[in-house]
C-alpha positions as CSV (number, residue, x, y, z in Angstrom):
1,X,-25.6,78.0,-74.7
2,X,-23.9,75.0,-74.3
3,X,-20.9,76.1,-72.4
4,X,-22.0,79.2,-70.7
5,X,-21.1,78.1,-66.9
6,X,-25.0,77.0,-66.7
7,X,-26.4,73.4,-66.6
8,X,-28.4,72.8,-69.9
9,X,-31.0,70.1,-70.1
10,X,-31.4,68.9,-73.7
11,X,-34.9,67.1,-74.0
12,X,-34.6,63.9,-76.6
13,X,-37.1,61.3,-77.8
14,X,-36.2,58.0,-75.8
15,X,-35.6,55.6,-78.2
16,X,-35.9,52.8,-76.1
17,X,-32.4,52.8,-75.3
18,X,-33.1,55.4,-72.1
19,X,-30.7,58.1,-73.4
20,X,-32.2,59.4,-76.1
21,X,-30.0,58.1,-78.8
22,X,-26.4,58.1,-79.3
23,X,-26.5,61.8,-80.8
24,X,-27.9,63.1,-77.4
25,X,-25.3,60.4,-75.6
26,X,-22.5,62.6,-77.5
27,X,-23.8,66.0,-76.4
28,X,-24.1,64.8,-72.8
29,X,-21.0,66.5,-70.5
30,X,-20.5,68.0,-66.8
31,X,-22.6,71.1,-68.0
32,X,-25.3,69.1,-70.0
33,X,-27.8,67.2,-68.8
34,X,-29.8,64.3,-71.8
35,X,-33.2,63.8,-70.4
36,X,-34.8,61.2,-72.7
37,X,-38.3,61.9,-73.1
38,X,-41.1,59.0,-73.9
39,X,-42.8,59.3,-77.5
40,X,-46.4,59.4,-78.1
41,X,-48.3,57.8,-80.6
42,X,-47.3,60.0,-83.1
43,X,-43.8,59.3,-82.2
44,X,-42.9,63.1,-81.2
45,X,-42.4,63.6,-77.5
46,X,-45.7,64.3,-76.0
47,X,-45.9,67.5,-74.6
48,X,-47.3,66.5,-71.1
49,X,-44.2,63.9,-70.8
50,X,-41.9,67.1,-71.8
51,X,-43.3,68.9,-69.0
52,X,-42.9,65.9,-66.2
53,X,-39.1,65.1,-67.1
54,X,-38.5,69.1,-66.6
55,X,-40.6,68.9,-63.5
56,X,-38.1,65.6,-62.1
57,X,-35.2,68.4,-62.8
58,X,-37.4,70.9,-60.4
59,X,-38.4,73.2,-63.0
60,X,-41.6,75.0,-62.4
61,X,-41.9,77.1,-65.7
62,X,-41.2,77.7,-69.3
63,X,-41.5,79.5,-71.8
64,X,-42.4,77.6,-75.0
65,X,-41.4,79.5,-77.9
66,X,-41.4,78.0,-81.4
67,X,-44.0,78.0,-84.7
68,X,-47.7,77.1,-84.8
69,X,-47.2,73.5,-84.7
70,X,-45.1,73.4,-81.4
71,X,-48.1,76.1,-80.3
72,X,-50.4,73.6,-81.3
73,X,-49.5,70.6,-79.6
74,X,-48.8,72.3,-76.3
75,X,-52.5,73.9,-76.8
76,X,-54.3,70.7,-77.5
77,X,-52.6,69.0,-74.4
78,X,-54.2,71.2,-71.8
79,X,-50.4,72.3,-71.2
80,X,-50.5,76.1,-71.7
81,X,-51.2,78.2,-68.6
82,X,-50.3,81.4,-69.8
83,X,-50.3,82.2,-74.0
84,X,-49.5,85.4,-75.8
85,X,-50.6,85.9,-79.0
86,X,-49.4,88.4,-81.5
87,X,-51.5,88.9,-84.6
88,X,-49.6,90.8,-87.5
89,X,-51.8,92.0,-89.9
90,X,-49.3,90.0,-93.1
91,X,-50.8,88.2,-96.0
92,X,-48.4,85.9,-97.6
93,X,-48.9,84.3,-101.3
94,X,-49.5,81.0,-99.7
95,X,-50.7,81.4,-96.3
96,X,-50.1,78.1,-94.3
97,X,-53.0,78.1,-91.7
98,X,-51.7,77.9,-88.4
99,X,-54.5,75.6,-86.5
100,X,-54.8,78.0,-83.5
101,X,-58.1,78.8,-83.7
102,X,-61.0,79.9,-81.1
103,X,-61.9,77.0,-80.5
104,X,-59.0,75.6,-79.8
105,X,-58.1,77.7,-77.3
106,X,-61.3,77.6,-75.6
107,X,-60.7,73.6,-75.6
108,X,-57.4,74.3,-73.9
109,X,-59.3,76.3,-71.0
110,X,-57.8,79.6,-71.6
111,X,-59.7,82.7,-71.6
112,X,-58.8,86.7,-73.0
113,X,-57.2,88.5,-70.2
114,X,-56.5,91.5,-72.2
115,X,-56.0,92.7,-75.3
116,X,-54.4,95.7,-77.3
117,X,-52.6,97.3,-79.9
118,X,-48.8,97.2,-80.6
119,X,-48.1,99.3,-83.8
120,X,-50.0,97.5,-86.4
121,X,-50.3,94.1,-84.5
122,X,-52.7,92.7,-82.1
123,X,-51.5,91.2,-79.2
124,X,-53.9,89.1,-77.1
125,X,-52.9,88.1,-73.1
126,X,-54.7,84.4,-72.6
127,X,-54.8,82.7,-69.2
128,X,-55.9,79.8,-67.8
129,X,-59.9,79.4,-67.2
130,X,-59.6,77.1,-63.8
131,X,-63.7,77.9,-64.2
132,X,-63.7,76.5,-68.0
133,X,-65.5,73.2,-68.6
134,X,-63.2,69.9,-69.1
């Protein structure tokens, strides 16, 4: 990924030093790009400031692909414009909730666009509700 002819952007927490740290500094080359990213409160990089260091670069969209909690936080920010979800029908001895429920995803102003059946899994097609309330 790193050296395959394309420019690579690696997103990293700022740490006030406005290049992401010296691990970042030591990735940085011709072909890769450190775009130090402002934490929020919580001290992760805020979703929303994710999306306007890749929008300084010129890029439009992303795909955001990752576990519930990187779902999560990109739901509760308003920053998802287009979600699919796959439901496998798995129990495991000690589930771990994932947070992504209806709710949430009405509060991120995304609506059903279709749904169906992929062997035993339900897949669900989201988009955004422009029409939702704030």
């Amino acid at each position: 990924l790193l050296h395959d002819g394309l420019k690579t952007l690696l997103l990293c927490r700022d740490g006030g030093d406005g290049g992401g740290g010296e691990r970042a500094a030591a990735l940085a080359s011709e072909q890769t790009a450190v775009v130090p990213v402002a934490a929020g409160a919580d001290g992760a990089m805020a979703p929303e400031a994710m999306l306007a260091a890749l929008a300084d670069e010129g890029i439009e969209r992303i795909l955001v692909e990752g576990g519930p909690s990187t779902a999560l936080r990109f739901l509760r920010a308003r920053c998802v414009d287009e979600m699919i979800l796959v439901r496998a029908p798995v129990t495991f001895a000690d589930p771990v909730p994932s947070g992504i429920t209806d709710d949430v995803i009405r509060e991120a102003r995304l609506a059903a666009t279709r749904s169906l059946q992929w062997g035993v899994d339900d897949v669900t097609y989201y988009h955004r509700d422009d029409d939702a309330a704030s």
